[in-house]
N, C-alpha and C positions, 0 to 999 in steps of 0.2 A: 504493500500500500504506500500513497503518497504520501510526503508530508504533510497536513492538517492546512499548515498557512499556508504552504503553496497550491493545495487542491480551493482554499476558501478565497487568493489572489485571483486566480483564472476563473472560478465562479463570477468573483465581482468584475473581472473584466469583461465578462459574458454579460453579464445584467448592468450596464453600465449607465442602463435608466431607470433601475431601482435606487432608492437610498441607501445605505450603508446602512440601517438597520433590518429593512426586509432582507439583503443578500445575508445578512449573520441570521436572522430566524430559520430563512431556508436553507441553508450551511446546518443548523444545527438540528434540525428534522432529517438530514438524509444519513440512509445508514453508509457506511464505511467504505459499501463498495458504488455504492450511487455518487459517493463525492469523488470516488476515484475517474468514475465514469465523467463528471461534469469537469475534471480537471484536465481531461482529454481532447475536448471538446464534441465530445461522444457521437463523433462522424462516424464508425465504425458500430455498426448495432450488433454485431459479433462480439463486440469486447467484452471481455469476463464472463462469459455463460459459463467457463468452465470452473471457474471461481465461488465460491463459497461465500456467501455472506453471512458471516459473523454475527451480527445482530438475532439473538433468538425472538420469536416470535411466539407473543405470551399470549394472543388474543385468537381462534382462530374463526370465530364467528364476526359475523358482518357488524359491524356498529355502526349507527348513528352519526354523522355529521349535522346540524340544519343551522342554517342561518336565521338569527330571528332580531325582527323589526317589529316591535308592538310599542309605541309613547302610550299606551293609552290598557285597560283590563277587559275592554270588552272582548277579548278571546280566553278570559280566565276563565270561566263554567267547561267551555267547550275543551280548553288544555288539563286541566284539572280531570275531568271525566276521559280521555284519550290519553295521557300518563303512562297508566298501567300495559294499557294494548300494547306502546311502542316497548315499554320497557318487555315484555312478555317475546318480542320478534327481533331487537336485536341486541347485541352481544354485554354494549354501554351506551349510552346515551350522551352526545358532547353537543352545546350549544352555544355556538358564538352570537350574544347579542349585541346590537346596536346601543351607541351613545345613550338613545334618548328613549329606549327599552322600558315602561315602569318599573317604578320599585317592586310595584305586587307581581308581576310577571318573574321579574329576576327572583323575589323569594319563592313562587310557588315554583320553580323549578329548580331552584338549589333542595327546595325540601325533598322532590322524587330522588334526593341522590345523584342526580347527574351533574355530570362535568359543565360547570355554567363556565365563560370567559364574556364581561366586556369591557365593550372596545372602549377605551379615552377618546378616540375622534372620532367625529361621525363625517364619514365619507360625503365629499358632496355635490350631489343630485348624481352621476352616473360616473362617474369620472373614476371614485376610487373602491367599484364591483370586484371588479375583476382582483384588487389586492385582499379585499376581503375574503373572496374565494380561497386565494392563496391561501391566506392564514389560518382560513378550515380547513384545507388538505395536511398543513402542518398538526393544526390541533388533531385531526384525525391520525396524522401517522405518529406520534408522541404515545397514543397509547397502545401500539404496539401491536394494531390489527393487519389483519392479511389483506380485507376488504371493507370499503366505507361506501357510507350510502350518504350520498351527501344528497341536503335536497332544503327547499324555501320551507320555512317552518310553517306560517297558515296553510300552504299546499299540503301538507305533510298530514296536519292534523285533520283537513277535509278528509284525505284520503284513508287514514286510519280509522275517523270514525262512521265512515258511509262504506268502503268498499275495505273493508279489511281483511276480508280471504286473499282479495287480488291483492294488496298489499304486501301478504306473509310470501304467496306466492313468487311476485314479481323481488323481494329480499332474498328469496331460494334464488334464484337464477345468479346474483351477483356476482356469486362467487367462480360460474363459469364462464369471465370471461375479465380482462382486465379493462375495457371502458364499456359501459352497457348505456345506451342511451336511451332514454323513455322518453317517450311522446307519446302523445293522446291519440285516441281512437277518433275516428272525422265526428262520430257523436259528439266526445268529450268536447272535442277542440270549436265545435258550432255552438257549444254552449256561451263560450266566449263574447263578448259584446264589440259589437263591429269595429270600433276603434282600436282593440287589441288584436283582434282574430284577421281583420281585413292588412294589418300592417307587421304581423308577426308572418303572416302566410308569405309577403315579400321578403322577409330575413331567413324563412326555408327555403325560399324557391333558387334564390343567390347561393346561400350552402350548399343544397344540393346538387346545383350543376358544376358548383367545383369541386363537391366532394364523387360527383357519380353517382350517387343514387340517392332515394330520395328520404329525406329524414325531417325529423320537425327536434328541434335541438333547441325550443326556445320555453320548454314546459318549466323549466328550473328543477329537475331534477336529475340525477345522472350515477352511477354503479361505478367503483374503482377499484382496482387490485394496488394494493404499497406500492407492486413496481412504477405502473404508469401514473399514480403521483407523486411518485419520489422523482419522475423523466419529467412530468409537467410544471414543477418547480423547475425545475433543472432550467426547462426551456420559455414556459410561460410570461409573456411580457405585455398581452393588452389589460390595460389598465380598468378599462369599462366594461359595459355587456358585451364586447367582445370576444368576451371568453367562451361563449356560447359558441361561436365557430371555429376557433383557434386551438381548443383541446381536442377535439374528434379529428383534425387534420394534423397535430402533431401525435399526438396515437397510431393515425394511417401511417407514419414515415415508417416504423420500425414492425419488421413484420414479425417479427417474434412476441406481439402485442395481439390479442386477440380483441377484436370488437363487436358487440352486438346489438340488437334494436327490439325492443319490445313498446307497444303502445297499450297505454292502458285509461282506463275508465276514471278509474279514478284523480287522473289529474285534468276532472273538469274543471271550471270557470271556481274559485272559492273564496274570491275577494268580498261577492256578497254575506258571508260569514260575520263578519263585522261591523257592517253595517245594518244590524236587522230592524234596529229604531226607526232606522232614514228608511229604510223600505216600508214598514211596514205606515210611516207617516206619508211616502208619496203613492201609497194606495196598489199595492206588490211591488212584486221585481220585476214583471215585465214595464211597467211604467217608471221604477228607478232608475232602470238599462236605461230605456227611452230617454231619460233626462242627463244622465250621465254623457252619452251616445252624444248629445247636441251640445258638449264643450269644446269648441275647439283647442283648448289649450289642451285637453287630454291624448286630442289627435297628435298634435304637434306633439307631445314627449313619446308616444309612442312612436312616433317617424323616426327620432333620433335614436331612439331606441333600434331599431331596424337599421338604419343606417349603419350604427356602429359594427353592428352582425356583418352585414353583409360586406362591409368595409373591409371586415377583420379576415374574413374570407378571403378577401381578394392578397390582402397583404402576405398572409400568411404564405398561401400558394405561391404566390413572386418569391419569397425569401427563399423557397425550399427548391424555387429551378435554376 
């Protein structure tokens, strides 16, 4: 093995639009032979198969990643009662919350036991996603599992508490493959409200033709094996929702990397979740959509939002010809 400083020099010279704190976080998440690999500049995807990595591996069930953004409790009843279910399907429970997360959120799930972290900065408006993802691939390989299921926390507990066979189901699968990408069923994804569903459909349709075939990569959830994110630190550098296209195309570079696709039901539309007062005062949900639907500021963030996808796309593919 290399040096430490000199595998963690060539790292930061690789990420050399990260700060000097992310390149030490991800330096200190990869195991021994992953920073050997990043100190190479891991052009060679043959290097070290035949090599032993050191690192034992104390978790062998899939655990939990999610990201969670709640300022406010109205998802407390619905987390509070969905807890047990996740704790029950996977191995540990780790959740990276937002700045401006409640306090009652953050104690009610420090109390199920799980691994709570949050953040000091709150990332802002789209720009610093994608480093957040980052540091849940770390928190997830820190404790020490084989496979993580990272995934948007309100999506998560929609899914848990409405489709939870398909759930345990779709957590079996994870482990056979090292990027497993979930996207919704054309039901799920029509559930969506036209400002999402009509401009996320543009951020697949760009993916797709540069990935080959066709995938919906914008559901916010996604299956990982330690290798391929211990390779996507390694390599990962869009900052925003970009990272939506830019993980499933550096995963395709190395073929020793297995990928897979499954669509599922349960990551319909869940944002309504939260809002059940506002619904239920602008007279259902088909008439909240309706008024939602007619902001156009909501249109425009979702464009950028698109944009940044399908952006990330293109760039990626360039670098890698």
């Amino acid at each position: 093995m290399e040096d430490p400083k000199v595998c963690l020099s060539s790292l930061r010279a690789q990420r050399s639009n990260l700060p000097d704190s992310e390149v030490h976080e991800i330096a200190s998440s990869l195991s021994p032979l992953a920073m050997t690999k990043a100190s190479v500049g891991f052009t060679d995807p043959d290097f070290g198969k035949a090599l032993k990595d050191p690192r034992e591996q104390t978790q062998s069930r899939v655990i939990l990643v999610a990201t969670v953004h709640q300022p406010n409790d109205t998802l407390g009843e619905l987390t509070r009662a969905t807890l047990p279910k996740l704790q029950a399907v996977y191995g540990a429970l780790v959740f990276l919350c937002s700045q401006t997360t409640s306090a009652g959120m953050l104690a009610l799930l420090r109390a199920s036991g799980a691994t709570v972290h949050h953040e000091r900065q709150q990332p802002t408006n789209l720009s610093g996603i994608g480093r957040v993802r980052r540091r849940a691939l770390r928190l997830g390989l820190a404790t020490g599992c084989d496979h993580l299921h990272l995934c948007d926390f309100d999506r998560l507990l929609h899914w848990a508490a409405l489709y939870p066979n398909e759930l345990r189901q779709v957590v079996g699968e994870i482990a056979n493959y090292d990027l497993l990408i979930m996207g919704r069923t054309e039901r799920a994804f029509a559930t969506h409200p036209p400002y999402q569903a009509e401009t996320e459909h543009l951020a697949n349709l760009v993916f797709s033709k540069v990935y080959g075939q066709e995938r919906d990569i914008t559901s916010g959830s996604r299956g990982l094996s330690r290798q391929a994110a211990e390779w996507l630190l390694i390599h990962s550098r869009e900052e925003g929702a970009g990272v939506d296209a830019e993980w499933p195309l550096i995963v395709s570079r190395f073929p020793e990397l297995r990928s897979g696709y499954i669509l599922c039901e349960g990551l319909e539309f869940e944002t309504a979740d939260r809002y059940q007062r506002e619904i239920a005062q602008a007279g259902g949900l088909e008439r909240w959509l309706e008024a939602q639907s007619a902001r156009p500021e909501l249109w425009v963030h979702r464009l950028r939002v698109a944009c940044e996808i399908a952006e990330a796309a293109l760039r990626v593919t360039e670098s890698s010809q």
